[in-house]
Structure formats: C-alpha cells, structure tokens
TORKOL-4160 file (C-alpha; in steps of 0.2 Angstrom, whole numbers, padded with zeros to 4 digits, m for minus):
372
<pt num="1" X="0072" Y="0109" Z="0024"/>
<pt num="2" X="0062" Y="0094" Z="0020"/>
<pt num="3" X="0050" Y="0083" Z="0030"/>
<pt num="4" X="0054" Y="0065" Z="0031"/>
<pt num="5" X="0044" Y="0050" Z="0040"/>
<pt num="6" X="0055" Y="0042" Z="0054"/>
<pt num="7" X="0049" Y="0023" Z="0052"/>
<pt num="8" X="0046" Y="0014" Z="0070"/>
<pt num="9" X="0036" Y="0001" Z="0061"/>
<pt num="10" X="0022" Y="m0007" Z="0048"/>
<pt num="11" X="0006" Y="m0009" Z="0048"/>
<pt num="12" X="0003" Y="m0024" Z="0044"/>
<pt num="13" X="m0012" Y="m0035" Z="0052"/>
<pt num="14" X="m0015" Y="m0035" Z="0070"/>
<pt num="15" X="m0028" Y="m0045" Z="0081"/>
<pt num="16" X="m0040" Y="m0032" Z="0090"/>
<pt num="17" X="m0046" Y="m0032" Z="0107"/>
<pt num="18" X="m0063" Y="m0024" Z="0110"/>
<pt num="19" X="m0069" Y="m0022" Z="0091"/>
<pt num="20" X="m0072" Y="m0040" Z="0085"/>
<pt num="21" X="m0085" Y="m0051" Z="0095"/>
<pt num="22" X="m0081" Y="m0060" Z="0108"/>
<pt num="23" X="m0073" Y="m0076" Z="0101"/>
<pt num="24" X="m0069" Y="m0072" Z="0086"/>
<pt num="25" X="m0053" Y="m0071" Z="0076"/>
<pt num="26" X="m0055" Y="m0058" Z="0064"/>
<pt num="27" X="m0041" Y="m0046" Z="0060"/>
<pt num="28" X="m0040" Y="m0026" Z="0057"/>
<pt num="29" X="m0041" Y="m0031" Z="0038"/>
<pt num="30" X="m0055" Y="m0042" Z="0040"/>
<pt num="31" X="m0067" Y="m0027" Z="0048"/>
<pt num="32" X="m0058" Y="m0011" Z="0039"/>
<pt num="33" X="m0052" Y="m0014" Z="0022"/>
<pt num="34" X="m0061" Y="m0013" Z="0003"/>
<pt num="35" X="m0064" Y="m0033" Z="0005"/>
<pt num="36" X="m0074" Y="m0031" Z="0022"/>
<pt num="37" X="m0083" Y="m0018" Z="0014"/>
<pt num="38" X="m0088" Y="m0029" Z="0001"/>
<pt num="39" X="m0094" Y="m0044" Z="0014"/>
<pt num="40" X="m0105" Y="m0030" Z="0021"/>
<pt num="41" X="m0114" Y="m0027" Z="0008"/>
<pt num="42" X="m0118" Y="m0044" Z="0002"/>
<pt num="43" X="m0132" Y="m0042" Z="0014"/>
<pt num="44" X="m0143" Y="m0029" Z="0007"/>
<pt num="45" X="m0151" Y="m0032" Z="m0012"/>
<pt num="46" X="m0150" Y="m0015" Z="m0016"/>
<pt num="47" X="m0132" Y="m0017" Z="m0023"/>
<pt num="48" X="m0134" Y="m0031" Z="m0034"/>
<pt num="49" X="m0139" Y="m0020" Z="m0045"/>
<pt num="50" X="m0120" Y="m0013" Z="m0045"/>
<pt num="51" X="m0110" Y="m0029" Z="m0045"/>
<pt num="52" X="m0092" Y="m0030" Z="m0051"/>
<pt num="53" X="m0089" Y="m0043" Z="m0064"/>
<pt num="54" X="m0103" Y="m0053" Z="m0055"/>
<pt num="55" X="m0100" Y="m0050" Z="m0037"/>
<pt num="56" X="m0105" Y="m0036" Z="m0024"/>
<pt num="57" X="m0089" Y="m0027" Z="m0019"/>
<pt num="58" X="m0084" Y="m0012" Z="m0012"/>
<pt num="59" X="m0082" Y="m0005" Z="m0027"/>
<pt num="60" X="m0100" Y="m0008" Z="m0027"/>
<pt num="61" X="m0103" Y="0000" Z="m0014"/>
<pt num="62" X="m0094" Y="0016" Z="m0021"/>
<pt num="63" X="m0106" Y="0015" Z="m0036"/>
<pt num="64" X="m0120" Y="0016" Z="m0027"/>
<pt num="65" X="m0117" Y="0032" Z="m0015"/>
<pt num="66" X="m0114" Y="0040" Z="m0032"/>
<pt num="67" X="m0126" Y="0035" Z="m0040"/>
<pt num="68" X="m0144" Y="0044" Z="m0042"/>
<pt num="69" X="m0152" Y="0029" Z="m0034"/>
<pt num="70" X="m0158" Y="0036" Z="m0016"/>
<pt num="71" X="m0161" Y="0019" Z="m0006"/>
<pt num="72" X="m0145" Y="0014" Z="m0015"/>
<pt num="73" X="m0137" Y="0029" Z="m0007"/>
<pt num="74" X="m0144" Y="0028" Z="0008"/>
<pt num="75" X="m0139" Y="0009" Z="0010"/>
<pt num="76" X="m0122" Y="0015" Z="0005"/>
<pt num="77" X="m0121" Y="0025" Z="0019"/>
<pt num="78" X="m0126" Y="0014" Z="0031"/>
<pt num="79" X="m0111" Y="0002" Z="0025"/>
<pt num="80" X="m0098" Y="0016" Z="0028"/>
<pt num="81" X="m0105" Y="0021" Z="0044"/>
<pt num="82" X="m0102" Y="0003" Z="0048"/>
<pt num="83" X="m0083" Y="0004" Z="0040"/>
<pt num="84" X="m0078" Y="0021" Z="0049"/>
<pt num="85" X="m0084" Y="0016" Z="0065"/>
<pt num="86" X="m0073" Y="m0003" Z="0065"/>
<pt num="87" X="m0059" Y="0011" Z="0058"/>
<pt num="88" X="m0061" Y="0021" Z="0073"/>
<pt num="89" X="m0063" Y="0007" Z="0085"/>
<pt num="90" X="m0048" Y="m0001" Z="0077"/>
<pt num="91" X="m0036" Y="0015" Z="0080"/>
<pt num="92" X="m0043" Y="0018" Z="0097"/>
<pt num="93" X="m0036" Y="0000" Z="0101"/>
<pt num="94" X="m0021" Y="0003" Z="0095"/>
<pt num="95" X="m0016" Y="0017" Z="0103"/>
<pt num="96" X="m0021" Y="0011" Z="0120"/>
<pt num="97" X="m0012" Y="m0005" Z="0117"/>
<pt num="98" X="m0025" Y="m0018" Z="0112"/>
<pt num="99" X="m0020" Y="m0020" Z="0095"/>
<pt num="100" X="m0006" Y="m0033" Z="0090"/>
<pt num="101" X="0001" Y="m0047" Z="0081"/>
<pt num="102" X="0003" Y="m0062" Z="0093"/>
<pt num="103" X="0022" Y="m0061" Z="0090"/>
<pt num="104" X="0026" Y="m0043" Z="0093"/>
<pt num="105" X="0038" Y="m0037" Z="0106"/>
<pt num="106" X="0032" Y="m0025" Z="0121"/>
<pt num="107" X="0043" Y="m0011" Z="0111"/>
<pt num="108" X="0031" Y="m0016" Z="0093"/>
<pt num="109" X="0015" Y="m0013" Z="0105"/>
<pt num="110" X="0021" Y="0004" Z="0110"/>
<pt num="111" X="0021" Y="0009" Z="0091"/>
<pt num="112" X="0004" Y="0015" Z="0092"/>
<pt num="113" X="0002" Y="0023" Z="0107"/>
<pt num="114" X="0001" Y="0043" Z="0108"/>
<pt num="115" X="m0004" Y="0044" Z="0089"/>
<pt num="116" X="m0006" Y="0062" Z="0083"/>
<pt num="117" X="m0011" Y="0061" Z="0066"/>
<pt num="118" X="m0017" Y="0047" Z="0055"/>
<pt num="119" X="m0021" Y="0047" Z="0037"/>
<pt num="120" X="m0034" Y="0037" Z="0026"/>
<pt num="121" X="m0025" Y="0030" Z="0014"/>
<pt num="122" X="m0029" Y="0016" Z="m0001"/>
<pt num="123" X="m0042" Y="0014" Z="m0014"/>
<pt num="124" X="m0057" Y="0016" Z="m0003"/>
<pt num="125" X="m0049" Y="0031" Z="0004"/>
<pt num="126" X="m0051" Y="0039" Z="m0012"/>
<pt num="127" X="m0062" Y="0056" Z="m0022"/>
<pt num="128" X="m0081" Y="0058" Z="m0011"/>
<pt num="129" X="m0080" Y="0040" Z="m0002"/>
<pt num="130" X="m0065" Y="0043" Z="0003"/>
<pt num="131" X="m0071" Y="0061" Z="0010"/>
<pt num="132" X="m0087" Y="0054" Z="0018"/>
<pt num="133" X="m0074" Y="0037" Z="0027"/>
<pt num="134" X="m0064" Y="0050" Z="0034"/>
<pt num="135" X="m0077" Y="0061" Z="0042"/>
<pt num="136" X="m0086" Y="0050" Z="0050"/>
<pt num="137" X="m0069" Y="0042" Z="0059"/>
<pt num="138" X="m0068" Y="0058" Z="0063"/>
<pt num="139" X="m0085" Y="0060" Z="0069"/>
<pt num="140" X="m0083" Y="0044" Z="0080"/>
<pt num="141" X="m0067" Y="0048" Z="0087"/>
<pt num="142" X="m0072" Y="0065" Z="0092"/>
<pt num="143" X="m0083" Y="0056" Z="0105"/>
<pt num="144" X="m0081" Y="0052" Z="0124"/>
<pt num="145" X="m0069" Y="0041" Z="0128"/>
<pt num="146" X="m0058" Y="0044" Z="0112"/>
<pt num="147" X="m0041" Y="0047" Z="0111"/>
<pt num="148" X="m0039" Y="0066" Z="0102"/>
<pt num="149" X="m0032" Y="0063" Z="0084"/>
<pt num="150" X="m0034" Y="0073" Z="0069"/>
<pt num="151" X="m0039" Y="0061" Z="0055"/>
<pt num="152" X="m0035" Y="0066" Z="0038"/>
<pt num="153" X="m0038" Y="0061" Z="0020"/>
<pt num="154" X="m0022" Y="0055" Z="0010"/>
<pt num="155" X="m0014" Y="0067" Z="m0004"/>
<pt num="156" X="m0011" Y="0051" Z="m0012"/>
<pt num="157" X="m0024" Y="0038" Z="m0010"/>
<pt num="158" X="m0022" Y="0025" Z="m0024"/>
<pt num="159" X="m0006" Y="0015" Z="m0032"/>
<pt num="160" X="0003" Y="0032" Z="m0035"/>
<pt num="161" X="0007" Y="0033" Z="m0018"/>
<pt num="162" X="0018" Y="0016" Z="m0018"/>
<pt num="163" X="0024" Y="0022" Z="m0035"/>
<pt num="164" X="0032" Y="0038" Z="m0027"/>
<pt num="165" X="0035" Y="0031" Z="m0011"/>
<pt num="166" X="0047" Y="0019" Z="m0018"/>
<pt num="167" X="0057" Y="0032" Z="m0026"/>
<pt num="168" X="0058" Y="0043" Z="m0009"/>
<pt num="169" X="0064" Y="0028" Z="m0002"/>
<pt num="170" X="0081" Y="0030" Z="m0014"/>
<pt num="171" X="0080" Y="0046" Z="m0016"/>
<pt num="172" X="0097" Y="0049" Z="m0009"/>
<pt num="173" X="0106" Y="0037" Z="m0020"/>
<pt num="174" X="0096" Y="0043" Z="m0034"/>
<pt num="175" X="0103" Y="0061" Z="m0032"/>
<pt num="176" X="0122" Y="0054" Z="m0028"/>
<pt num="177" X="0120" Y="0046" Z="m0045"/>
<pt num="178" X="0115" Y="0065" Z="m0053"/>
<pt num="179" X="0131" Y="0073" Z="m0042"/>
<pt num="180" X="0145" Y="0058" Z="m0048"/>
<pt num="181" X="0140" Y="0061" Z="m0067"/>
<pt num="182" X="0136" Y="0079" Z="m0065"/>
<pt num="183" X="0119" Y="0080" Z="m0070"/>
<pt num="184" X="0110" Y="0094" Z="m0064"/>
<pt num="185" X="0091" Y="0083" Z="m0068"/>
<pt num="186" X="0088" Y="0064" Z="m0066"/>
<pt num="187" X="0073" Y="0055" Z="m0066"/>
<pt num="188" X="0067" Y="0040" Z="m0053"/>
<pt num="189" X="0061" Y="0025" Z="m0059"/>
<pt num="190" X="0048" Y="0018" Z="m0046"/>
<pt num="191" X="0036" Y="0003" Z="m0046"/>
<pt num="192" X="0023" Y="m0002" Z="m0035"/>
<pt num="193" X="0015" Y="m0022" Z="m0034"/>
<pt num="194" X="m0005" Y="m0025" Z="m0029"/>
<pt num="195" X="m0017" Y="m0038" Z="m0032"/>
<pt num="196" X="m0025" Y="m0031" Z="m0048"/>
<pt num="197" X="m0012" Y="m0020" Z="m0055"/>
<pt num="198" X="0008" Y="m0018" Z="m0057"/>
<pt num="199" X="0013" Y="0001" Z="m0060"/>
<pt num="200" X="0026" Y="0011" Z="m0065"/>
<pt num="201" X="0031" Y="0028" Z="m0062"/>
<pt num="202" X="0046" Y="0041" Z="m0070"/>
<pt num="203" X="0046" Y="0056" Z="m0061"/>
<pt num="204" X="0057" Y="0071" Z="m0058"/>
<pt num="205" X="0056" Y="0076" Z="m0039"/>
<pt num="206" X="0063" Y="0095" Z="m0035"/>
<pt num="207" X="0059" Y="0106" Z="m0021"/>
<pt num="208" X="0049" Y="0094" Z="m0015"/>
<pt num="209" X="0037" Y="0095" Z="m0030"/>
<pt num="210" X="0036" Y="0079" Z="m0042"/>
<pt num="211" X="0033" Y="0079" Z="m0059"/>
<pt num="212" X="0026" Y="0064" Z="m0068"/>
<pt num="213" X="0037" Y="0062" Z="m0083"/>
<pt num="214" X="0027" Y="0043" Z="m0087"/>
<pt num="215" X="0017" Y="0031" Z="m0078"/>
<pt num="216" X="0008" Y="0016" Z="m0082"/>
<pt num="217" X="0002" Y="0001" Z="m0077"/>
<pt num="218" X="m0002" Y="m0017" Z="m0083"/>
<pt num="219" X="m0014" Y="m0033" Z="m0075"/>
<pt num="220" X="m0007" Y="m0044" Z="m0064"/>
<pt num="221" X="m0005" Y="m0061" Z="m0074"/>
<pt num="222" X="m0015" Y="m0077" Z="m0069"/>
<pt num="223" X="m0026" Y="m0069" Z="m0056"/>
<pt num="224" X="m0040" Y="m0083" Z="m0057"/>
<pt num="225" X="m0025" Y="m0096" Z="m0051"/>
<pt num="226" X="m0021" Y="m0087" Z="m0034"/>
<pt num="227" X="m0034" Y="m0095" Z="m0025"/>
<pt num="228" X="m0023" Y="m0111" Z="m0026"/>
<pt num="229" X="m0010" Y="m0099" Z="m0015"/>
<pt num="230" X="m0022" Y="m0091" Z="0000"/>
<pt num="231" X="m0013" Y="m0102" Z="0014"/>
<pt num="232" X="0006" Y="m0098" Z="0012"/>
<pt num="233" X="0009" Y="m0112" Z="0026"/>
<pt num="234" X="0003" Y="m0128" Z="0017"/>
<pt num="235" X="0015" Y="m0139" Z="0007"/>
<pt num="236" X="0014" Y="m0140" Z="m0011"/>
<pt num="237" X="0012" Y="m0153" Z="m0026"/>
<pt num="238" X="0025" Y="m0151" Z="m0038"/>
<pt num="239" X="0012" Y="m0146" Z="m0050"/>
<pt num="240" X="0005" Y="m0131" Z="m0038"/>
<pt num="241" X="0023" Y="m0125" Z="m0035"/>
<pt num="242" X="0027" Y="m0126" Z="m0054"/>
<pt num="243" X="0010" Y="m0116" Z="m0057"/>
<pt num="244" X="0018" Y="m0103" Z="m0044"/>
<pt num="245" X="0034" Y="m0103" Z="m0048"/>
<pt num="246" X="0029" Y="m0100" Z="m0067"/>
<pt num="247" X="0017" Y="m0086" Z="m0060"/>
<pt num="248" X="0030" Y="m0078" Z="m0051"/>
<pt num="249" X="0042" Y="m0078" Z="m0065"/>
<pt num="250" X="0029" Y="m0072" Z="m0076"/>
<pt num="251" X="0026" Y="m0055" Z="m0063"/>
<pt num="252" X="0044" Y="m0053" Z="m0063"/>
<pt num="253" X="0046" Y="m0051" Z="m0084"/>
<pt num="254" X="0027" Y="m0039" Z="m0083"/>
<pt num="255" X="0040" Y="m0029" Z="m0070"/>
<pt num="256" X="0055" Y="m0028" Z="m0081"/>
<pt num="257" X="0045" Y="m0024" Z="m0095"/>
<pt num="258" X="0038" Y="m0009" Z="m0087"/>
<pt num="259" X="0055" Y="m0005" Z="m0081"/>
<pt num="260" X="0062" Y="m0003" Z="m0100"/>
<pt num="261" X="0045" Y="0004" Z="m0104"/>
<pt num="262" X="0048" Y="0020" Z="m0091"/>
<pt num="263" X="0069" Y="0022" Z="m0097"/>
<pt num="264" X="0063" Y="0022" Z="m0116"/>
<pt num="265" X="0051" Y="0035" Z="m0111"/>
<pt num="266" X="0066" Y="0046" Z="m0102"/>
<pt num="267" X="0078" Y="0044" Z="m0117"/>
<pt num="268" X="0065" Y="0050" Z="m0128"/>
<pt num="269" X="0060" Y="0065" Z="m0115"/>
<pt num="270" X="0078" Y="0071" Z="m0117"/>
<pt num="271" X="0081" Y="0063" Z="m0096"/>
<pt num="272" X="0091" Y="0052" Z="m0089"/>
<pt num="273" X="0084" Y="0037" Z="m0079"/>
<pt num="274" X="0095" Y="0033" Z="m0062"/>
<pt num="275" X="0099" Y="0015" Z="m0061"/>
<pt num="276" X="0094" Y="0013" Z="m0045"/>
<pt num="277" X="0076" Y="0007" Z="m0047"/>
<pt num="278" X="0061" Y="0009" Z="m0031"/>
<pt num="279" X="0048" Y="m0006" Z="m0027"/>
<pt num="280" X="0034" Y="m0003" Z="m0015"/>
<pt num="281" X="0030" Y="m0022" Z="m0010"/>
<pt num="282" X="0017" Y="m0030" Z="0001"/>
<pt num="283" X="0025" Y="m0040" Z="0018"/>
<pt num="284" X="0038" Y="m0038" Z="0026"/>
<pt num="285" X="0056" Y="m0032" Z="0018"/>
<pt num="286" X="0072" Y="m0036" Z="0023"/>
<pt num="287" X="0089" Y="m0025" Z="0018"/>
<pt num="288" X="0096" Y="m0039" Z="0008"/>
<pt num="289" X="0083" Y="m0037" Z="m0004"/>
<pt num="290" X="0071" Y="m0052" Z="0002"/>
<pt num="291" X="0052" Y="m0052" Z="0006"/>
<pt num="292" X="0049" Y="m0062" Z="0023"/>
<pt num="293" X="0033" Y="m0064" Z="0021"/>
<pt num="294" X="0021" Y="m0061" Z="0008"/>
<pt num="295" X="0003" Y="m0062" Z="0002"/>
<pt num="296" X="m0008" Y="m0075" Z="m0007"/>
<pt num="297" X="m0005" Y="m0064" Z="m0026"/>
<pt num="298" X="0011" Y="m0067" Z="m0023"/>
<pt num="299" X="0017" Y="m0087" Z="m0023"/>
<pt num="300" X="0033" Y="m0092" Z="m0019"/>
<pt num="301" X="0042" Y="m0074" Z="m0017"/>
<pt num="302" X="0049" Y="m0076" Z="0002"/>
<pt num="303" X="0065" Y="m0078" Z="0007"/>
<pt num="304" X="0061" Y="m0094" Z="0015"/>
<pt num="305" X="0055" Y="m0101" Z="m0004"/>
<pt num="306" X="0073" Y="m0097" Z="m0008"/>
<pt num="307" X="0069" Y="m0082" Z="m0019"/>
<pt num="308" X="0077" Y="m0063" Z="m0017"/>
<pt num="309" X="0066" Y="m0051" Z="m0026"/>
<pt num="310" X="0080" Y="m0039" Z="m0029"/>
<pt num="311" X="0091" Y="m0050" Z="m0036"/>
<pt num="312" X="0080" Y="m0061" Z="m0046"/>
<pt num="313" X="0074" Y="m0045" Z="m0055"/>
<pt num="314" X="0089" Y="m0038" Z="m0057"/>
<pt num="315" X="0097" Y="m0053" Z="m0065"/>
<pt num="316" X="0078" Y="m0050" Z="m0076"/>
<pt num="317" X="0085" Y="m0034" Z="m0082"/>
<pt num="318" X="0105" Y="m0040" Z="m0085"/>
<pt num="319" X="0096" Y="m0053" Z="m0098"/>
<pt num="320" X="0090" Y="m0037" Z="m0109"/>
<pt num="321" X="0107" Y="m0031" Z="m0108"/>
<pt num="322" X="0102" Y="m0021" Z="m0093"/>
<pt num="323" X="0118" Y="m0021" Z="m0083"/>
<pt num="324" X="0121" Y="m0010" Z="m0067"/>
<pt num="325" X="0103" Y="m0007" Z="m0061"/>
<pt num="326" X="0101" Y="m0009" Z="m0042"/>
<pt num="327" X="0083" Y="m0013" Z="m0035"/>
<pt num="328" X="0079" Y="m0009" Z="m0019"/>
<pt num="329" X="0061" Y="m0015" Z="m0010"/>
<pt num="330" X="0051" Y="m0007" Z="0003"/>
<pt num="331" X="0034" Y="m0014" Z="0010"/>
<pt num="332" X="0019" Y="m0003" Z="0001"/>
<pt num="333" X="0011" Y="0003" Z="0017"/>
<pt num="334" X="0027" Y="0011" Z="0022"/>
<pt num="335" X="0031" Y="0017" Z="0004"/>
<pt num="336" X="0013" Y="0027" Z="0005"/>
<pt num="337" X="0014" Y="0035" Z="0021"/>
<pt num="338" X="0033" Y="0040" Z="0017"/>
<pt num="339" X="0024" Y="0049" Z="0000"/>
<pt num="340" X="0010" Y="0057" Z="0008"/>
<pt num="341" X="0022" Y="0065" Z="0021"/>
<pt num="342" X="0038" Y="0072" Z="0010"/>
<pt num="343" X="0026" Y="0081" Z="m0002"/>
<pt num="344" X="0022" Y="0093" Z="0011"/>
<pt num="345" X="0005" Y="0086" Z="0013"/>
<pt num="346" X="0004" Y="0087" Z="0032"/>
<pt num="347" X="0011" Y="0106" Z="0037"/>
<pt num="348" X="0016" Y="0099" Z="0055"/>
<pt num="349" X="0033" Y="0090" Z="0061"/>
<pt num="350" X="0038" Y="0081" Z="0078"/>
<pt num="351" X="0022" Y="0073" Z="0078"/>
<pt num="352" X="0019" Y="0053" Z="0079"/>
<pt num="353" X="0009" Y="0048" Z="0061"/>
<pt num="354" X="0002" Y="0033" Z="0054"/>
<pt num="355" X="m0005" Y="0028" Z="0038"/>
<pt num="356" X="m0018" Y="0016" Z="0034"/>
<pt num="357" X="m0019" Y="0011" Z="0017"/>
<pt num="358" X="m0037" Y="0005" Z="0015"/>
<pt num="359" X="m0038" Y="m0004" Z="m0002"/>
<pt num="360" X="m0041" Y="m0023" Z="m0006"/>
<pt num="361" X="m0032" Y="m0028" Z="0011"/>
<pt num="362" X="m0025" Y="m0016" Z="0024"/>
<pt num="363" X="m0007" Y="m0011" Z="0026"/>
<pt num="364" X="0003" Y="0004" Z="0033"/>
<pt num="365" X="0015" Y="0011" Z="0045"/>
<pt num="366" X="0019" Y="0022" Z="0060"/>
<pt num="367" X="0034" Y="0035" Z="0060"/>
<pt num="368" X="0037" Y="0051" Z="0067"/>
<pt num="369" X="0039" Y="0067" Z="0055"/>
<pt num="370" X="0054" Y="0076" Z="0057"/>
<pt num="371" X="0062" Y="0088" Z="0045"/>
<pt num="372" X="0081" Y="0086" Z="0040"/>
C-alpha cells in the first residue's frame, strides 16, 4: 500500500482578507514568500553587510541568522517572526474562507477549509531557517482564535522536490513501460523549471524509497532580460516578442540538453531511461500538455501565445533523433506536495493537506492523502 495526494486544487496566488492593510492589493506571495522576505529587510542596515550580488534578499537574511553577528541574528529574527506570523495569518484565512483569487468558484473557496496538515515547503523552508519559519507558524497558530493544524517542515524543500514530483506524477506509465518490455528496473527522467535554475533528475523509485541515479542543474538563460516580460497582459513590439520567443526557445534546448544528459547517464549506469519524461512547471497545466498561464521568467509559454510546452519540446528532442518520448507537465507546487506525501513523509492518511512552497514566489496545492 502506498500513499497518494488526491489533488482538489493549486495553490497559486490568492487575495487575502484580514492580513494585508486595509486598501491594499497585496497577495499571499507578496507577504509570505523569499521576495517579501527580502523587501523586509531592506529596512534595517544590518544586512547590507550580507547582500546578494548587490542587493539585500532573503538569502540575506538567511546569512545573517547564521552568522556569528549577534544584532545580525537578532534582526534576522525579528524578520522571520514577521514572515511566520503573515504565514500563519495567511492560512488562517484560507481556511475560514477569506483567501481567493477574484475568479474562483464557491467549490475553489471550499478547498481550504477544514485543513489538517500543511507543510513548509520551498527554498526558505529549508535546513535551520526553514526549522525556525516553521516553529513559529506553529507558535502563532497555536493561539486563540486559531484553527488546530499541525504545521510541519517539508522532507523536500528545495528544486528536488519538483524534480520527483514530476516523476510520481507518471509513475504509472513509467512502470507500464517496465511491464510491456519486461524490465524488472527502469529509471524516471524528471525535470523541474524555476527562476534561477532548470534541473534534472534520474531516479529509481522502489517501495516507495527513491534512489538518485543523476541530477543536475544548469542557469536559466537571459535572466537580466525578463524584466521586459513582468506584465504578461501588455502587447508587444516585434522586437520584445522576438527577444521572448528566442528566450523561450533557448530554455527549451537548456531542457533537452539535460534530458540527453540524464539518458546518457542511465546507459552508462547499466539502466534503462522510460520515455515518458516529468516536468514540474509554474502556472496553471492543462491535459493537452499547454500551460495557461504563466510567470514573468517564462515569456511567451501559454497556450494562448500559441505554444504547447509538451509538444514543442518533444519535437526538441525528435531533432536529436529522439523519437518516441512523451512529456507530460504538472504545475511545481503540485509536483512538491505530491513528493513530500508518496515518500512516506507524513505517517497519516484521510487527512486534508496543503503544501506551500515558499521560495522566490509562492506556489502549492491542497489534496487529500489517501492510500491506494
């Protein structure tokens, strides 16, 4: 028996009730996420000192609670009390119905309520900040007034967890594939897609233990150029969408590379690579393999630009004689949360789970664990 996440939906962005001020029109990701915890700490001088590539970040922030700095460390803290207590604000509107995306249905606003479990999840959820993040959500939400949740730190916090999400999500297909050529071992060839970073992973999955046979990761391309891209609903020049389309292409090739990178890898381990290859993706998915909506990194990769991520980089592959693979998308959030719950991370079942990925933006998704 196995445990499986149910999806009822994503997490993608919501508009809170009760947690941003009066007026404004800040979203979950704007007061909970590695980029708000950045905009916090541009405040206080005390992280200069700790500045990413010229900037204060959240990394920096990171930096300096483990630093040996003690005001550093204590500003630190002060930031991440801050964080945890939008986190735990944020969740407690959600679950009583206060948190939503203008357009979602009365059955999408229902998602959230009577949550038993969520995890912390994404870059900022990971090694001692990630510890200190999640208890002090859990400190807040143990408070009056507070819906009763048990608030846990992901298994996988980082890109690895869209890496294997995206394999879980065909793991089925990927074990036909071993049944019609009776193979009694396979490997899954999953990639996940972020703002900094495209990664790779080959992995064996048995008994619901993986095994990383190769991963990797390269640079997204062209990162300084995405500023041109931040509002997906303007029109335009020919030259801007020539710039993205070129980007776009350029992702795409970084992808297949990786793709060949991982099979070569299996070939020389003495395994054999399914065809059927995962893609943890931010947005929205769709079955046919399109993306319907997408982020600012990302230019020109919705259906409604004309573009099926599937099929664009399958027909990548097919021109490095790569015939026969099959790619399937799943939005990133979803991915994580579906990896943290098959590994037997959470030792529970029936219960109603999210998983907020907390990294450069904020993603994730609501399901219910079941076993099959």
């Amino acid at each position: 028996m196995s445990r499986y996440l149910e999806i009822l939906g994503d997490g993608q962005i919501w508009d809170l009730q009760g947690i941003a001020a009066p007026g404004s029109r800040k979203t979950f990701e704007d007061l909970f996420s590695g980029r708000a915890l950045g905009e916090m700490a541009k405040a206080e001088k005390v992280f200069c000192r700790f500045k990413e590539k010229g900037k204060i970040t959240g990394l920096s922030v990171t930096k300096a609670l483990l630093s040996n700095n003690p005001r550093a460390k204590k500003e630190a803290k002060i930031i991440l009390e801050g964080l945890a207590k939008n986190g735990a604000l944020g969740i407690e509107a959600l679950t009583k119905g206060r948190g939503f995306k203008k357009n979602w249905s009365s059955r999408q606003k229902s998602y959230w309520k009577n949550i038993d479990i969520v995890v912390i999840g994404g870059g900022v959820s990971e090694g001692k900040t990630g510890r200190f993040l999640v208890n002090l959500i859990k400190r807040y939400l143990s408070g009056d007034g507070f819906p009763k949740i048990k608030v846990y730190q992901a298994r996988f916090p980082g890109k690895e967890a869209g890496v294997l999400g995206a394999v879980i999500n065909i793991i089925k297909l990927i074990g036909k594939q071993a049944k019609t050529k009776g193979l009694k071992t396979i490997a899954g060839i999953g990639l996940d897609l972020g703002r900094d970073d495209i990664g790779v992973g080959l992995l064996a999955i048995k008994q619901q233990k993986h095994y990383w046979l190769f991963n990797s990761s390269v640079k997204t391309p062209y990162k300084k150029y995405l500023k041109k891209f931040l509002d997906s609903r303007q029109d335009y020049t020919k030259t801007e969408r020539k710039l993205g389309e070129h980007i776009r292409s350029t992702i795409l090739k970084r992808m297949r590379d990786l793709i060949i990178k991982a099979q070569t890898r299996a070939w020389k381990l003495g395994w054999v690579s399914s065809d059927n290859i995962g893609v943890a993706v931010p947005g929205c998915t769709a079955p046919c393999g399109s993306i319907l909506n997408s982020t600012d990194y990302l230019p020109f990769f919705r259906k409604k630009d004309g573009f099926n991520f599937s099929r664009s980089l399958e027909n990548f592959l097919r021109k490095k004689t790569l015939h026969n693979y099959q790619v399937y998308i799943i939005n990133d959030g979803i991915a994580a949360g579906m990896a943290n719950v098959y590994f037997d991370f959470l030792k529970t079942q029936q219960k109603k789970f999210a998983f907020l990925g907390v990294g450069s933006g904020l993603g994730g998704c609501v399901g219910i664990i079941k076993r099959r």
